[in-house]
LOSEKE-535028 format. One record per residue (C-alpha): residue in one letter; z, y, x. Coordinates in steps of 0.5 Angstrom, whole numbers, plus 2048, in hexadecimal, padded with zeros to 3 digits. Example, Ala and Ser with C-alpha at 12.3 -4.5 7.8 and 13.67 -1.06 7.14 Angstrom:
<r 'a',<810,7F7,819>>
<r 's',<80E,7FE,81B>>
***
This chain:
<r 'x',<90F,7C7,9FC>>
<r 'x',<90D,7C7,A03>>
<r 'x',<906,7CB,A01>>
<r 'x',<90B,7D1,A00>>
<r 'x',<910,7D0,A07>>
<r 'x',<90B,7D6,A0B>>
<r 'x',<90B,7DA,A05>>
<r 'x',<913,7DA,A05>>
<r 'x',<913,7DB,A0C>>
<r 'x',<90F,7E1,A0D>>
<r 'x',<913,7E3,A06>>
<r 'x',<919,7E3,A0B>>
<r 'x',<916,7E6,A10>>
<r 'x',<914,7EC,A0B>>
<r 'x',<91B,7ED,A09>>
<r 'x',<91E,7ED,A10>>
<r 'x',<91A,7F2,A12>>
<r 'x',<91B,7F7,A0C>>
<r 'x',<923,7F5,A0F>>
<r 'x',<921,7F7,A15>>
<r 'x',<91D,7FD,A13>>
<r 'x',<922,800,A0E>>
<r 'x',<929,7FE,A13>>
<r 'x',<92A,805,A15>>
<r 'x',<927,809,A0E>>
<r 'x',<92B,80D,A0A>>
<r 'x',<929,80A,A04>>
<r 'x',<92A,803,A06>>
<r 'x',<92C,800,A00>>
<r 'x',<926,803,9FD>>
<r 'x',<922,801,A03>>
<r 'x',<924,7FA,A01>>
<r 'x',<924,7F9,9FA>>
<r 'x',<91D,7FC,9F9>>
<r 'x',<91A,7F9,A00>>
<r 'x',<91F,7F3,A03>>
<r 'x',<920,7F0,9FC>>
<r 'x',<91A,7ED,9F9>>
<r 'x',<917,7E9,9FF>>
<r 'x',<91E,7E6,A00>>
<r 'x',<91E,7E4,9F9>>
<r 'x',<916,7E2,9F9>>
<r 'x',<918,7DE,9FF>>
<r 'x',<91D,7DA,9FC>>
<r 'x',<919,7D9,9F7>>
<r 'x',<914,7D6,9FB>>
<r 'x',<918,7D2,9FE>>
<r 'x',<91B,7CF,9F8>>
<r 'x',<913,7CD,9F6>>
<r 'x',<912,7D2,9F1>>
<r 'x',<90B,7D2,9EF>>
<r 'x',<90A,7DA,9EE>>
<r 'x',<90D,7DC,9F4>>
<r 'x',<907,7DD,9F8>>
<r 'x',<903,7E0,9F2>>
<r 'x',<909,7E6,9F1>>
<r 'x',<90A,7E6,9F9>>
<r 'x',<903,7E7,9FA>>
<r 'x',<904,7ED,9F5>>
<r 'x',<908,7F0,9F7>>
<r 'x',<906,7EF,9FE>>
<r 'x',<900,7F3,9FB>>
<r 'x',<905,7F9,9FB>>
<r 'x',<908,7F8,A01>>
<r 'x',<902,7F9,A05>>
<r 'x',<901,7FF,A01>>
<r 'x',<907,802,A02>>
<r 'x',<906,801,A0B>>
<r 'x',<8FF,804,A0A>>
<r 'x',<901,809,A07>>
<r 'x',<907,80A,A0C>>
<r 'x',<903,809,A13>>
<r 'x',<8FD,80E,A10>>
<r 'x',<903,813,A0E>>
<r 'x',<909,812,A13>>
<r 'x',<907,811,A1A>>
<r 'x',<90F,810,A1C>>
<r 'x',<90F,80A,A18>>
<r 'x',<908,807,A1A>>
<r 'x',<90A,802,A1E>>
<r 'x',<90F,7FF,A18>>
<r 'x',<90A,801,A11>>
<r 'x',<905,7FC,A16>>
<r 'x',<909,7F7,A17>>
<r 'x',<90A,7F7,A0F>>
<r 'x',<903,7F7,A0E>>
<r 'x',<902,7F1,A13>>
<r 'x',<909,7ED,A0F>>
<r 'x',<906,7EF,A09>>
<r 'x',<8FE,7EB,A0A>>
<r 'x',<902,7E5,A0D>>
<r 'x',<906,7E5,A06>>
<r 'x',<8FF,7E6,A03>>
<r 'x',<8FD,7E0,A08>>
<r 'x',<903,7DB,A06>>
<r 'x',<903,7DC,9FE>>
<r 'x',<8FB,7DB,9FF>>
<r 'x',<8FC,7D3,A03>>
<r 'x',<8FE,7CF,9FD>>
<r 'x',<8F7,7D1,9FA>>
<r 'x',<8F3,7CF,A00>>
<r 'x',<8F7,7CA,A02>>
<r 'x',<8F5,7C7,9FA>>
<r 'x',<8EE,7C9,9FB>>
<r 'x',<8ED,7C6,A01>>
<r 'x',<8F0,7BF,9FF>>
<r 'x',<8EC,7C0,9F9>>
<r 'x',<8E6,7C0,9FC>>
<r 'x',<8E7,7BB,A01>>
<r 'x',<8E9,7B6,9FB>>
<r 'x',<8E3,7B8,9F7>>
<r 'x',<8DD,7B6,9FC>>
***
């Protein structure tokens, strides 16, 4: 399904990310596991047309964001990264939300 290709981009990106963030932490697996993991599988999941995907990326999108507030209100070493955690976690918010819109717009635009 081609509604959730920017969802599963912007997935990848996420998982990316917390690859890079964790490259040289010393619970790396963890690090991975627990932060890399999930997006990656979700945008796999998107990729393949998975209906839910956006629902349960959007969710967890919701515990990202709050995970990088929560780190740029507390850490100021690591503001820049929390931040950029936060702007990747709406544009998943974003993404999972396209194919709603997309499907209200067209049924507006059938209905009048």
């Amino acid at each position: 399904m081609k509604a959730l290709r920017p969802l599963a981009f912007a997935l990848l990106a996420l998982t990316l990310f917390y690859a890079a963030w964790f490259a040289g932490d010393e619970h790396l697996l963890t690090g991975l596991l627990v932060f890399a993991l999930p997006p990656f599988l979700l945008a796999i999941a998107a990729w393949r047309g998975w209906h839910r995907a956006g629902f349960a990326a959007g969710v967890l999108a919701l515990l990202w964001f709050s995970h990088g507030v929560m780190l740029a209100w507390s850490e100021p070493a690591q503001r820049g990264m929390a931040l950029l955690e936060v702007a990747l976690a709406l544009a998943v918010i974003y993404a999972s939300c396209l194919p709603g819109m997309q499907a209200r717009r067209e049924k507006r635009r059938n209905a009048g």
